[in-house]
C-alpha positions in Angstrom: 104.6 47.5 77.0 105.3 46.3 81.1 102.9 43.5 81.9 103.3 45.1 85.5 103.5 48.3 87.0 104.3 49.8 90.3 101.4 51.0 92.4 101.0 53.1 95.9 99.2 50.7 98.1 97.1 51.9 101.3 96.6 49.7 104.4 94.9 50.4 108.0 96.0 48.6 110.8 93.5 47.1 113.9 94.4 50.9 115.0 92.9 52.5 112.4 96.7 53.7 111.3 97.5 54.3 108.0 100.4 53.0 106.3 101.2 53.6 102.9 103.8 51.4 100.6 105.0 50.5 97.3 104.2 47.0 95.3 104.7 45.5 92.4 100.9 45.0 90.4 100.6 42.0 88.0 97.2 42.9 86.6 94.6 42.7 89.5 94.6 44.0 92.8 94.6 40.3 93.9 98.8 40.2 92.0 100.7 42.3 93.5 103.4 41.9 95.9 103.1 41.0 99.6 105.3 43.1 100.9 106.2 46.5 99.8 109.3 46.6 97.7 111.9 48.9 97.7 113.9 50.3 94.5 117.4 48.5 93.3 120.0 47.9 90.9 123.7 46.9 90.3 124.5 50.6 89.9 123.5 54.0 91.4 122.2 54.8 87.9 119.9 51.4 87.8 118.3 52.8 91.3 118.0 55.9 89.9 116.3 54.5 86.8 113.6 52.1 89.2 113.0 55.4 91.8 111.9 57.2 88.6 109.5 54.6 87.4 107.9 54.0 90.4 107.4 57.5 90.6 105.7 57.6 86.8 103.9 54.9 88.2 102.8 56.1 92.0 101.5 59.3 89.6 100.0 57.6 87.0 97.9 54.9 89.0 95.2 55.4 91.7 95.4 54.1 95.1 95.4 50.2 96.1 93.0 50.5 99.4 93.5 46.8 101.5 91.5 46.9 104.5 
């Protein structure tokens, strides 16, 4: 079992834009990655393996909302 998972996070700017990313969650809304992440690997196949967890993951958890 992953200690972390990837989440869809949602953030307004002074605009009132929305901009939507991906981070890294360690447990509470308060650990998760600063900046949004982006997927990689040493091989086409390892960035094809990370696209389709953060997928499984953008699907199976809700919305981060950071106003």
């Amino acid at each position: 079992m992953h200690t972390w998972h990837y989440q869809i996070r949602k953030t307004t700017n002074t605009e009132g834009d929305d901009w939507f990313d991906v981070v890294e969650m360690y447990g509470t809304p308060l650990g998760h990655t600063c900046s949004g992440i982006r997927p990689g690997g040493a091989t086409k196949a390892e960035v094809i393996k990370d696209l389709t967890r953060m997928l499984a993951d953008a699907k199976r958890y809700r919305v981060l909302v950071e106003k």
